[in-house]
Structure formats: C-alpha cells, structure tokens
C-alpha positions in Angstrom: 22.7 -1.2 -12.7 23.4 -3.2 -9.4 23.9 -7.0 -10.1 22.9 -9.3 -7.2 24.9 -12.5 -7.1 22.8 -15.3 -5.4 22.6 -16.4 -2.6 25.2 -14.2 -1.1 22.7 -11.1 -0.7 19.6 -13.0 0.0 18.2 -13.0 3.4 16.2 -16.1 4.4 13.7 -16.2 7.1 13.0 -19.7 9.1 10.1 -20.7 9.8 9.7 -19.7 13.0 10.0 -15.9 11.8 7.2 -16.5 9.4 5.0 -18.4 11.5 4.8 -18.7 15.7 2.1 -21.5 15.1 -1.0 -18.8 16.9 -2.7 -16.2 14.7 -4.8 -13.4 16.8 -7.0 -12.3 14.3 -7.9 -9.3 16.4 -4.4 -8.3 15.8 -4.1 -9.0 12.3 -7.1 -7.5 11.6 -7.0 -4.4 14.1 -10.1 -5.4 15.0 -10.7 -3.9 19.1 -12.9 -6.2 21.3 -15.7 -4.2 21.1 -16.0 -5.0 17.6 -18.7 -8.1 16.9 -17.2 -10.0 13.9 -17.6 -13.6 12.3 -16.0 -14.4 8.8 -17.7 -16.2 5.8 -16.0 -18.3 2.8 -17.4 -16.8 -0.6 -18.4 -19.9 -2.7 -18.9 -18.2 -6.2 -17.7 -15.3 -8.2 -20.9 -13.7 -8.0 -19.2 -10.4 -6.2 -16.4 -9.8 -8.5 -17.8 -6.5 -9.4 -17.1 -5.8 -5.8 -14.3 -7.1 -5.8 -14.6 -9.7 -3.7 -13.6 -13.5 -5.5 -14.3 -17.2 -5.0 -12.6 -18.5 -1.8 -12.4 -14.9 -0.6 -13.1 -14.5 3.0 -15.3 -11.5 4.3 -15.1 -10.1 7.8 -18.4 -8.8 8.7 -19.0 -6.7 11.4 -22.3 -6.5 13.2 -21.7 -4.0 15.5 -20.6 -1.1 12.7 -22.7 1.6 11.9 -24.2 2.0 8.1 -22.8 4.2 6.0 -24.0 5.1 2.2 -21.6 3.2 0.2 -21.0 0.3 2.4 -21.2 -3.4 1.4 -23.2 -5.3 3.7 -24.5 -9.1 4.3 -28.1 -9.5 3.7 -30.6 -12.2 4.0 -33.8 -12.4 2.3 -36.1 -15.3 3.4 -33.2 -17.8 4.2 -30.4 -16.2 1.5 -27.9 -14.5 2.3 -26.5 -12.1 -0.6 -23.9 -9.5 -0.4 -25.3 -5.8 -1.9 -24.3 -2.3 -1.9 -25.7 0.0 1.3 -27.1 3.0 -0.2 -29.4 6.1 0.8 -31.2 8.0 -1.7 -33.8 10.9 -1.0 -33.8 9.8 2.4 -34.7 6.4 1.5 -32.8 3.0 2.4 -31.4 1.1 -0.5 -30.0 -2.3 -1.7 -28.3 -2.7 -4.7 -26.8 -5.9 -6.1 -24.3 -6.8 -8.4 -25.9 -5.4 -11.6 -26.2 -2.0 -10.0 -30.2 -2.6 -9.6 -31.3 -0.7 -6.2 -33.9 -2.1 -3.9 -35.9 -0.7 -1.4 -34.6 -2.0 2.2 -38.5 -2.8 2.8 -39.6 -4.3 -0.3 -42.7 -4.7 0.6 -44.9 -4.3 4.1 -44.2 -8.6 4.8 -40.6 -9.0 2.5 -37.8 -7.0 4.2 -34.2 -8.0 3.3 -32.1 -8.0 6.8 -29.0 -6.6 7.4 -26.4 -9.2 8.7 -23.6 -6.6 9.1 -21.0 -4.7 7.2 -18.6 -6.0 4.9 -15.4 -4.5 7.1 -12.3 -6.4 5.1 -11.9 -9.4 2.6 -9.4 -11.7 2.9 -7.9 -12.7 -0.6 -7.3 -16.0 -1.1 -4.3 -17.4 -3.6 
C-alpha cells in the first residue's frame, strides 16, 4: 500500500490552467461549423428517464439527420417537449417519457415539429 503524505505529492493547478477566461464551445463540444446548434436549460425533471435532469443543458442540433432512437426537441402548438425518435413499420414515431408512441402526424391539422436532435447534455452540479 503506497501512503501519500500531503501536500508534498499533490500537484495544484492555478487558475489560469483551469480557466483562460474564453470558452469555444465548438471546441469543447467538437462541434464543426457546419453544424447548426443552440442550447436550452431543462427546467423540470420531466426527462430523467432519459437521462437528462433539472438544470441540465441540451445541445440540439438542427442540421443532424434522424435516426431511430434519437432524442429530439419537439413542439406541439406552442410546447416544446423532448421525446424519443422512432420508426416502426415504416411509420414515424414519437414517444414520451412513459414509453407511449405517437404518430409524427397525429392528425391531418395536429403535427408535432421536429426542432432538432438532442446531440449532447450538459450536466449540471
């Protein structure tokens, strides 16, 4: 068993190691400028079955292509929701956190739109 005497085998690092007072999110999120992103603050723990907490912050990418599987931003008549992307015989799909699908085109006038895909989250402390 090794025994480490403090402070003689700690290393510190300043502040200006940690922090050079400019974060490049495209950097810190390998994100390449043809990618079209915005981020969003999650107010609730509605999405904890995706993982995805209170405070969390989502990257969402408009610009990605839909895979099945994906999380995506919707909105539906001024609400914006996060569900699961999902195709089944052929057909587009929605479903939310209690693992209910929904047709994409609900009905000929209701049709939930898809913001963008849910590329990263952000955990917040």
């Amino acid at each position: 068993m090794k025994i480490i005497r403090y402070p003689a085998e700690i290393n510190y690092i300043s502040q200006d190691e940690l922090f050079n007072n400019e974060i490049n999110f495209n950097e810190l999120l390998l994100l390449s400028n043809e990618q079209k992103v915005f981020v969003a603050k999650i107010n609730n723990d509605k999405y904890k079955v995706f993982d995805i907490k209170k405070n969390d912050i989502i990257v969402v990418n408009v610009a990605k292509r839909l895979q099945e599987g994906n999380l995506v931003l919707t909105k539906l008549d001024d609400n914006f929701t996060i569900k699961k992307y999902k195709i089944i015989n052929d057909e587009e799909y929605l479903s939310d956190i209690n693992d209910i699908f929904v047709p994409l085109n609900i009905t000929q006038v209701l049709r939930y739109e898809i913001i963008g895909v849910i590329s990263q989250t952000i955990r917040s402390l």
